[in-house]
LODO-424485 format. One line per field, with one value per residue (C-alpha): x negated, y, z; residue in one letter. Coordinates in pm, 1 decimal. Layout:
c1 = (X ...)
c2 = (Y ...)
c3 = (Z ...)
drenvex = (A ...)
This chain:
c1 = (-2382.3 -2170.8 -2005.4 -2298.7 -2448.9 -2151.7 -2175.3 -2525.4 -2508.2 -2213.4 -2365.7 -2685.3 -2471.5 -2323.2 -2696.4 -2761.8 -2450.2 -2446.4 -2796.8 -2700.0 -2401.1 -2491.7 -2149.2 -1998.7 -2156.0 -2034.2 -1864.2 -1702.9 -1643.3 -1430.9 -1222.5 -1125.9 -991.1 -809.1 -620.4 -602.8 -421.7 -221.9 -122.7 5.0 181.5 385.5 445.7 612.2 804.1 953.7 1023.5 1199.8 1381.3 1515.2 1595.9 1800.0 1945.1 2057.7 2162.5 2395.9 2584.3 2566.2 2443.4 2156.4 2261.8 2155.9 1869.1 1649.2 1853.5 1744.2 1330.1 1335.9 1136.1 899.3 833.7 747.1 486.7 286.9 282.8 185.0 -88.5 -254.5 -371.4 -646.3 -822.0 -897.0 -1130.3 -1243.5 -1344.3 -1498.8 -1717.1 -1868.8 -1689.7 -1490.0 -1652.3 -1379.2 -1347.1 -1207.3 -1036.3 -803.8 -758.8 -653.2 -419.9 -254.1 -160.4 -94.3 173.2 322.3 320.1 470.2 727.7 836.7 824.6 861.9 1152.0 1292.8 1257.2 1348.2 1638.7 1889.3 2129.2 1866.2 1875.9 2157.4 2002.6 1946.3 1612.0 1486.1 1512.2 1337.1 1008.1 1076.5 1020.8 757.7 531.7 639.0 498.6 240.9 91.2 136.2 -70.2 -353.6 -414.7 -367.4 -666.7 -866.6 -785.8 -973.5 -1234.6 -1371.4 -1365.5 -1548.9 -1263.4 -1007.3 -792.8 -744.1 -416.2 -427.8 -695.8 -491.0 -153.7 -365.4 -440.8 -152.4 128.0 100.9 204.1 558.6 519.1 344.6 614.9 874.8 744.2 682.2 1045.2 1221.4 962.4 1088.7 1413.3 1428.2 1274.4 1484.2 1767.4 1618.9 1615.5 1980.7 2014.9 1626.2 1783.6 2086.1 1924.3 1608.8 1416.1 1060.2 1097.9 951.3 1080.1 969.7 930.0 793.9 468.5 183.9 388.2 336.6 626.7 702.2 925.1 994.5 1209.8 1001.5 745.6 908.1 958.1 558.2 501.1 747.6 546.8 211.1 318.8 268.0 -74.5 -157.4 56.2 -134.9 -490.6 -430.6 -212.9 -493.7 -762.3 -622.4 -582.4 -955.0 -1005.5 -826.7 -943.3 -1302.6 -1229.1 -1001.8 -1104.6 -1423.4 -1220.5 -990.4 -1236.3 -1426.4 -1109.9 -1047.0 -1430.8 -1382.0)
c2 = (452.8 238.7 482.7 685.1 381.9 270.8 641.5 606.1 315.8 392.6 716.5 501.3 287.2 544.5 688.6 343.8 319.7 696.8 600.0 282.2 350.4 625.2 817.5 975.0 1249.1 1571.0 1581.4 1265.8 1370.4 1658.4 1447.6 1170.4 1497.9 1638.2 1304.8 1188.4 1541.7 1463.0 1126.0 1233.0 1527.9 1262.3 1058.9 1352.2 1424.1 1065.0 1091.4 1419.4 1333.9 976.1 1214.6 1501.9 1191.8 1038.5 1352.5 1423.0 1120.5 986.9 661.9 448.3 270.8 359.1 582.7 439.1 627.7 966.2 891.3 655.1 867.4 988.5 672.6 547.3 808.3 808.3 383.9 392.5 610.4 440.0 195.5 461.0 341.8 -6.1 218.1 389.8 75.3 -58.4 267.3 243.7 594.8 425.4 120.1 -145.1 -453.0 -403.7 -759.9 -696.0 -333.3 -447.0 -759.7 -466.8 -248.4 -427.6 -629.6 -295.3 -179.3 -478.9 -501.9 -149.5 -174.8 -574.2 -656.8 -310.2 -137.5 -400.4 -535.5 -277.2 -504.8 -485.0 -128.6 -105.2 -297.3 -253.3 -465.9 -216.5 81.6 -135.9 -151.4 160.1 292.1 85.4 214.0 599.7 611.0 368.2 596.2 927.1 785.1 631.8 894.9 1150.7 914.1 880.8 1317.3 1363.9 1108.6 1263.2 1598.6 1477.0 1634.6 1309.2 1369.7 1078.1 1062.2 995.5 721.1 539.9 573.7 401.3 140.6 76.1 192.3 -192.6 -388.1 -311.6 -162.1 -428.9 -697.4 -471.9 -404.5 -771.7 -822.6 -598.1 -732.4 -1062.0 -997.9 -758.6 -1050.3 -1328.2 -1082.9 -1070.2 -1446.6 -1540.1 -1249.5 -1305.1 -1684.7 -1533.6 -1338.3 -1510.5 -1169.9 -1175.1 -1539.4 -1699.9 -2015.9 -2311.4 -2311.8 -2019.1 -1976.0 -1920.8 -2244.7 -2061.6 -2098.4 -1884.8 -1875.5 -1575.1 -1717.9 -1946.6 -1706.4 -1503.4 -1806.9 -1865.7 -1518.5 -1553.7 -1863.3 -1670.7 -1432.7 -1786.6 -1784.1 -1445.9 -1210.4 -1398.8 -1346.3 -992.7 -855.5 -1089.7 -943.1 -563.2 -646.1 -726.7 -402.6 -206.1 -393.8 -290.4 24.9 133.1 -112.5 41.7 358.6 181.8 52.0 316.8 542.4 209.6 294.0 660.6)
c3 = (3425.6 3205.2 3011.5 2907.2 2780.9 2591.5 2443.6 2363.0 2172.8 1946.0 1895.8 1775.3 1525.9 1407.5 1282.7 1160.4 977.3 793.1 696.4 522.5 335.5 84.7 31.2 -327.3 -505.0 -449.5 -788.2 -712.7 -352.4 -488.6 -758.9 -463.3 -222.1 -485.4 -570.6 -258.3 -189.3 -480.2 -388.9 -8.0 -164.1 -343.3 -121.4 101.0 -210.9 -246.1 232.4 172.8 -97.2 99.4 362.2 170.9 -17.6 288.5 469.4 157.4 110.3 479.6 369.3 320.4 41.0 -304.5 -233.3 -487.6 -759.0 -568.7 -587.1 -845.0 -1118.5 -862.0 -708.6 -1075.6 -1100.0 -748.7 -744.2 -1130.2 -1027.3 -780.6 -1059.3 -1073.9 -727.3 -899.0 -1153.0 -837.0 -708.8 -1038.5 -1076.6 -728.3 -595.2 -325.3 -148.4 -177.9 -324.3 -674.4 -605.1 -322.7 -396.3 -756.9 -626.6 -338.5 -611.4 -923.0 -702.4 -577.8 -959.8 -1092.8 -815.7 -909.2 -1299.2 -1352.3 -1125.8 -990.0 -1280.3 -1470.8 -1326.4 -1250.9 -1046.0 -744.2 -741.6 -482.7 -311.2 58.4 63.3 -234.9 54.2 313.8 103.2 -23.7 303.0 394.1 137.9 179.5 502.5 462.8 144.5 383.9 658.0 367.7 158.7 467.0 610.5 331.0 303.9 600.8 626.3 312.2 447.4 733.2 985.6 1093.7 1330.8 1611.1 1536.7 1186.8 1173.4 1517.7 1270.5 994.8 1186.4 1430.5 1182.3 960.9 1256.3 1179.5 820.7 629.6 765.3 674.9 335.7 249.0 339.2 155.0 -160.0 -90.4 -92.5 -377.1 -586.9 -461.4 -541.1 -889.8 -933.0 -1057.8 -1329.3 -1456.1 -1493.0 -1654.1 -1859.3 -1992.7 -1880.0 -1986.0 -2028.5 -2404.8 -2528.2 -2747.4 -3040.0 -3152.8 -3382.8 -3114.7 -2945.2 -2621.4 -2356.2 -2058.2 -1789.5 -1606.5 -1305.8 -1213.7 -1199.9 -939.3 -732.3 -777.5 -697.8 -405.2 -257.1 -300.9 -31.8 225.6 205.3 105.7 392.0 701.3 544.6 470.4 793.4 1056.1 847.6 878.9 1273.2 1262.1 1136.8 1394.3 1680.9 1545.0 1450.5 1771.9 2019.5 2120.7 2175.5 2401.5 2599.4 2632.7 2779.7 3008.7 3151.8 3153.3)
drenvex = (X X X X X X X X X X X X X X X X X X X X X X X X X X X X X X X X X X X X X X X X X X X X X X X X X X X X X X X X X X X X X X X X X X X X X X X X X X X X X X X X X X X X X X X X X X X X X X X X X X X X X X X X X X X X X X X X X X X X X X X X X X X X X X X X X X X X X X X X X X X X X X X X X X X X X X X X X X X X X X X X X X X X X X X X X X X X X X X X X X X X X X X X X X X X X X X X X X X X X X X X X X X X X X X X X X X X X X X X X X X X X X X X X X X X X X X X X X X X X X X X X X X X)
């Protein structure tokens, strides 16, 4: 009797929920496939060409050199979901989806990019990673969910795959940065000193180190909050099977 129920009432919610939230237009419905097509494409592009890289020199080190353009492209893009946010296509906050990818965007142009002595890097290919098949899984999910057709095993690897990705990821970001520190210092990279005539002063190292300690606060609100969202998202299905 149980499980019928349990059926029954999710099937209800899930009336009450189509009925609230009011989707994108069709126009806008096509646009969002297309890139979101786009965007996973990429994102293969960048996996196989870490693989063929790997395969060929029988090494992990210095992979960034073989994806580096293409990585430039598909992370520079994504600035494009903080407009899709802003003009009420995609319901997210523009807020945290602009803080996740301007930090992925200014990790890959303002300290990768920027410093070439973290290139080589081995913490480079451990975010590097991270985010390939983080982005595969997203806009694979995001694919499907839009064509109304998501596989199980897509939306469970979207929301069981960050356990061990998004630790990883923030890792190798870390470390890339801290690896960044003593040549930014070096260097004066970025970095504006006194006097000058708008009497302005900046200091680009110890802006890394502020950007480092924002990950303290920041990581635990944003990985507990995404394990809310599975266990809402999944844990109704796992209970149910428990039932069944």
């Amino acid at each position: 009797m149980s499980a019928p129920a349990m059926g029954t009432t999710r099937t209800a919610h899930s009336d009450a929920s189509h009925k609230k939230k009011k989707g994108p237009g069709a126009l806008a419905t096509a646009y969002l496939v297309i890139y979101n097509v786009v965007m996973t494409a990429g994102w293969l592009v960048i996996a196989v060409g870490l693989v063929r890289a790997y395969l060929a020199r029988g090494s992990y080190h210095g992979l960034y050199y073989s994806i580096e353009k293409p990585l430039k492209f598909f992370q520079t893009g994504a600035l494009l979901e903080i407009l899709h946010c802003a003009a009420g296509i995609v319901p997210s906050s523009v807020v945290l989806t602009g803080f996740q990818v301007l930090s992925r965007v200014f990790l890959t142009w303002a300290v990768t990019h920027s410093v070439q002595e973290v290139q080589s890097e081995d913490s480079v290919l451990l975010f590097v990673a991270a985010w390939t098949i983080t982005e595969i899984i997203r806009y694979s999910f995001y694919t499907f969910s839009l064509l109304n057709h998501l596989p199980y095993l897509i939306k469970w690897a979207r929301y069981t795959f960050f356990i061990v990705l998004y630790p990883m990821g923030v890792t190798g970001e870390l470390l890339t940065i801290y690896a960044a520190l003593p040549v930014v210092q070096k260097t004066g990279l970025y970095s504006i000193t006194l006097p000058n005539k708008y009497n302005f002063s900046f200091d680009y190292h110890t802006f890394l180190i502020l950007t480092m300690i924002s990950y303290i606060p920041l990581f635990p609100q944003l990985y507990f909050h995404m394990l809310r969202q599975r266990k809402k998202v999944l844990g109704h299905v796992e209970e149910y099977s428990k039932v069944e």
